[in-house]
C-alpha positions as CSV (number, residue, x, y, z in Angstrom):
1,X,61.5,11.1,19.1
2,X,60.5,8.8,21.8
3,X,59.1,5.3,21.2
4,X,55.3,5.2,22.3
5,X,54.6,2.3,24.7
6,X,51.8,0.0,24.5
7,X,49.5,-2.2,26.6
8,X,48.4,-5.7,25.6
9,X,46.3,-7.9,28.1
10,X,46.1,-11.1,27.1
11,X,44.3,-14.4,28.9
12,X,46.6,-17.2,28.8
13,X,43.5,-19.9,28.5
14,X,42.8,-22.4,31.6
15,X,46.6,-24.4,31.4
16,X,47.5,-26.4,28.3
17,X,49.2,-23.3,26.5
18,X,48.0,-24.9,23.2
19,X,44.3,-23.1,24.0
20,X,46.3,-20.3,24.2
21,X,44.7,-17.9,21.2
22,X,47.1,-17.8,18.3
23,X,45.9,-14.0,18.4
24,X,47.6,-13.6,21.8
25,X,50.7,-15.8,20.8
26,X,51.4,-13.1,18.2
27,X,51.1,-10.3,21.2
28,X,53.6,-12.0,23.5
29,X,56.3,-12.9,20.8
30,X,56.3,-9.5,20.3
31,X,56.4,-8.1,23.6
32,X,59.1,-5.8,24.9
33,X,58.2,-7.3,28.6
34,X,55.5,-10.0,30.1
35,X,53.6,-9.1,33.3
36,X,52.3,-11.9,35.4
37,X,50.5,-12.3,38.0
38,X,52.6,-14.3,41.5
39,X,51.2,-15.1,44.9
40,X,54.7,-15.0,46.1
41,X,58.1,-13.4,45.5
42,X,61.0,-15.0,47.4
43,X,64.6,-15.7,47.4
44,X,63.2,-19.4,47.0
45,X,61.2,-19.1,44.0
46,X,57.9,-17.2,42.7
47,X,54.8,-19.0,43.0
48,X,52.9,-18.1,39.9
49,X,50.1,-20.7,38.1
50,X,50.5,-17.9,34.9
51,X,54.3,-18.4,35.0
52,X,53.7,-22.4,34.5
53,X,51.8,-21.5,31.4
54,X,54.5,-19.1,30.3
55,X,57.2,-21.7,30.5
56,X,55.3,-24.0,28.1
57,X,55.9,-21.2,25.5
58,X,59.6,-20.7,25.4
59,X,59.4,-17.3,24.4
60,X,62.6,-15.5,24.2
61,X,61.4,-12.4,26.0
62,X,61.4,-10.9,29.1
63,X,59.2,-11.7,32.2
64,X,58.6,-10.0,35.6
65,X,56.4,-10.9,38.2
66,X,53.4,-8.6,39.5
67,X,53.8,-9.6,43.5
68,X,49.7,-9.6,44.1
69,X,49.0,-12.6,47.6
70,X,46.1,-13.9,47.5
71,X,45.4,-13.1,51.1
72,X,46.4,-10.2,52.1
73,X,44.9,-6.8,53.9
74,X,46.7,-4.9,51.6
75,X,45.5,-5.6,47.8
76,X,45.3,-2.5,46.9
77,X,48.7,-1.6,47.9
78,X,49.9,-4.4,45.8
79,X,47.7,-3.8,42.9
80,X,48.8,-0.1,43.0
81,X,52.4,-0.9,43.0
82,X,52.1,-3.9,39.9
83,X,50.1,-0.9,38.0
84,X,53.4,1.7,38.8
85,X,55.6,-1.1,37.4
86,X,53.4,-1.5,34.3
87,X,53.5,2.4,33.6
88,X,57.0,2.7,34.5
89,X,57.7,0.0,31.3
90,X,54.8,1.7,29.3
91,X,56.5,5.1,30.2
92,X,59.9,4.0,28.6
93,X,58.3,2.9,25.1
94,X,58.0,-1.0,26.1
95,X,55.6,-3.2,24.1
96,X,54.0,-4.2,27.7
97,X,51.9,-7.3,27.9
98,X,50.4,-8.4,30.9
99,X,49.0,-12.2,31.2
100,X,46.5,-13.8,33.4
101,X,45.4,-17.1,33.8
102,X,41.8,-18.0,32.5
103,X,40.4,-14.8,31.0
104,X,41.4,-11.4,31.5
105,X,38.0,-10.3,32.6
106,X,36.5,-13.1,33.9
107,X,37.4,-13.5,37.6
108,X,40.5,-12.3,36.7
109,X,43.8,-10.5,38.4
110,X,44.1,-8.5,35.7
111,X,40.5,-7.0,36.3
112,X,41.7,-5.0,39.0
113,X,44.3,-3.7,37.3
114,X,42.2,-3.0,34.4
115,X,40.7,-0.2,36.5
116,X,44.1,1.8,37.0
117,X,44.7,1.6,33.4
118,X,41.5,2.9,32.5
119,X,42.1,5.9,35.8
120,X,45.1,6.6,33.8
121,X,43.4,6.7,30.7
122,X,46.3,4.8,29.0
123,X,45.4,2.6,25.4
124,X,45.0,-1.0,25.7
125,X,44.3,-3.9,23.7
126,X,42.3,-6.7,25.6
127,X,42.8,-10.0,23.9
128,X,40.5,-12.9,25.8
129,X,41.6,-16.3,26.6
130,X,39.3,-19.5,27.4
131,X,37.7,-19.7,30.7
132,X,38.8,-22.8,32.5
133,X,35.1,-23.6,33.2
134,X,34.4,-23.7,29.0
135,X,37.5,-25.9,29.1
136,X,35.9,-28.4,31.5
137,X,32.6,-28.5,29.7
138,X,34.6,-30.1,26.9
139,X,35.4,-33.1,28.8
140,X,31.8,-33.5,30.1
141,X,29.5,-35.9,27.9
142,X,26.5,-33.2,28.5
143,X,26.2,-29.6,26.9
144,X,27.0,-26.8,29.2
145,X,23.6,-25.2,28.3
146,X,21.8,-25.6,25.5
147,X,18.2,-24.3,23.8
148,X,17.1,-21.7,26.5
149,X,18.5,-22.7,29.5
150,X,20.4,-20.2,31.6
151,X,23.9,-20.5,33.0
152,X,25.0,-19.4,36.5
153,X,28.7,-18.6,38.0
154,X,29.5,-18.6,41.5
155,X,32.8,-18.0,43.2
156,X,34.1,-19.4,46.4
157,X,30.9,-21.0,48.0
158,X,30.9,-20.3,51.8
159,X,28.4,-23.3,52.4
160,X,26.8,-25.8,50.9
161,X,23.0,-24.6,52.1
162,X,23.9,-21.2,49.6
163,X,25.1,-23.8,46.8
164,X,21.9,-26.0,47.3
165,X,19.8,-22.6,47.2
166,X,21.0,-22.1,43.7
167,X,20.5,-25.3,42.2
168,X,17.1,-25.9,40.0
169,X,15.9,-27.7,37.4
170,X,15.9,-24.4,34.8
171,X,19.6,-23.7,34.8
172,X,23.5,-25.6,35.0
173,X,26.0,-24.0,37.6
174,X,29.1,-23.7,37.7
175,X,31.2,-23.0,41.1
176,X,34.2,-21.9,41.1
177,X,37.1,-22.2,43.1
178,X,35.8,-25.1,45.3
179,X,38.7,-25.3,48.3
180,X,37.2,-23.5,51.0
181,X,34.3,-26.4,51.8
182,X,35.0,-29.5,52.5
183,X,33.4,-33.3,52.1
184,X,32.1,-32.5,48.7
185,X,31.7,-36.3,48.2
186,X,28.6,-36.4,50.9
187,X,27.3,-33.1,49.1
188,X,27.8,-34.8,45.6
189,X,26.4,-38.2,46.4
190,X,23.0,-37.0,47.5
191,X,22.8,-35.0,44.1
192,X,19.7,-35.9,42.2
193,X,21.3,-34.0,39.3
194,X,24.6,-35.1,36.7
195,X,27.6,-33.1,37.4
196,X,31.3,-33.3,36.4
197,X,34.2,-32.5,38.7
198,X,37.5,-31.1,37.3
199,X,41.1,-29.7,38.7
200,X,43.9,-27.9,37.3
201,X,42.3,-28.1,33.8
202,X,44.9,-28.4,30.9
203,X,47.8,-29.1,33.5
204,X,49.1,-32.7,33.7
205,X,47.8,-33.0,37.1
206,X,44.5,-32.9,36.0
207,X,41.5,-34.7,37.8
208,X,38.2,-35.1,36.0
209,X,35.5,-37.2,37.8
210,X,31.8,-37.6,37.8
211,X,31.7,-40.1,40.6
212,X,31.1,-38.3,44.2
213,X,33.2,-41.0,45.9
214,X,35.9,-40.2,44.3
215,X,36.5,-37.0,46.2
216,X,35.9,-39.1,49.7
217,X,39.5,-38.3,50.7
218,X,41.0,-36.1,48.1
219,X,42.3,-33.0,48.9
220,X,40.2,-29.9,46.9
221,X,42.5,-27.5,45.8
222,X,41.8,-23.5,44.9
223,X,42.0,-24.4,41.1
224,X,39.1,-26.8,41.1
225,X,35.2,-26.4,39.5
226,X,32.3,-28.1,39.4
227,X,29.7,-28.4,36.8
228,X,26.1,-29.1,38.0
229,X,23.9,-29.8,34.5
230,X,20.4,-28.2,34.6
């Protein structure tokens, strides 16, 4: 009789694989195979921020890469062809994990894949990681929200009139993926309101700063958030 495969998702936490859940520890030690997302595939090297996290771990198991660019006119194609490899395992009777960075659901790769797994009507356990902007909020000295105040998310800003539309006294924001605006000091030091400034959370490159100057001539990268406190 055939082995039955299974399907594990599990969200690697924002970078210090010690806020890794120990629930999705268990799932990758006993993985058959690890899924992760890469930007790119090359003779040179795989460019992969889940594969840094993976390293931390050691694990003794097997790891491929899920080829997905960032930019590209041809997601789809790529997402289509990382799900074929996932089913091809899954089809074999591999314990199949597949990782992302963050959460698995929140602004996540694996969300896209999520919906060819569901097409395919294939069983899979969803185990959720820490969001990198919950991690940031812990090296704040405010509350992310507290009593009845609302919290809002937004994703690569394409100005800063649509940020400053969105900020109000009722609710904290966070943004998201800050690289594509530029001079966020200028923006930042005419803030009437606290914020708190943080890259590559949990890495050891991390930058935390509540000082707008700060950012004056520092390059923003893609894994970068802001916190503005309502």
């Amino acid at each position: 009789m055939n082995k039955t495969g299974t399907i594990t998702a599990v969200g690697l936490g924002p970078g210090d694989s010690e806020l890794l859940t120990l629930k999705g520890y268990k799932a990758l030690q006993n993985a058959d195979v690890i899924f992760y997302p890469a930007s790119t595939v090359s003779e040179e090297g795989v460019s992969s921020f889940s594969l840094a996290i993976l390293d931390q771990l050691q694990l003794q198991v097997r790891v491929e890469p899920l080829h997905i660019p960032m930019k590209s006119n041809e997601r789809t194609r790529y997402y289509k062809e990382a799900f074929e490899n996932i089913k091809k395992e899954y089809d074999a009777g591999s314990n199949v994990v597949i990782v992302s960075e963050g959460d698995i659901l929140f602004y996540s790769t694996f969300g896209y894949l999520w919906n060819y797994i569901q097409e395919a009507d294939l069983p899979c356990t969803l185990i959720p990681g820490i969001p990198a902007f919950i991690a940031s909020a812990s090296m704040g000295n405010l509350p992310l929200v507290e009593g009845s105040t609302p919290l809002l998310v937004i994703p690569c800003p394409d100005s800063f009139e649509e940020i400053s539309t969105q900020i109000t006294s009722h609710h904290s924001l966070v943004i998201m993926k800050l690289s594509k605006l530029k001079d966020w000091s200028t923006f930042l030091g005419k803030l009437e309101k606290p914020f708190l400034y943080v890259e590559r959370v949990g890495l050891e490159t991390q930058f935390v700063t509540n000082n707008a100057s700060d950012l004056a001539f520092r390059r923003v990268p893609y894994f970068s958030l802001l916190i503005i406190y309502g």
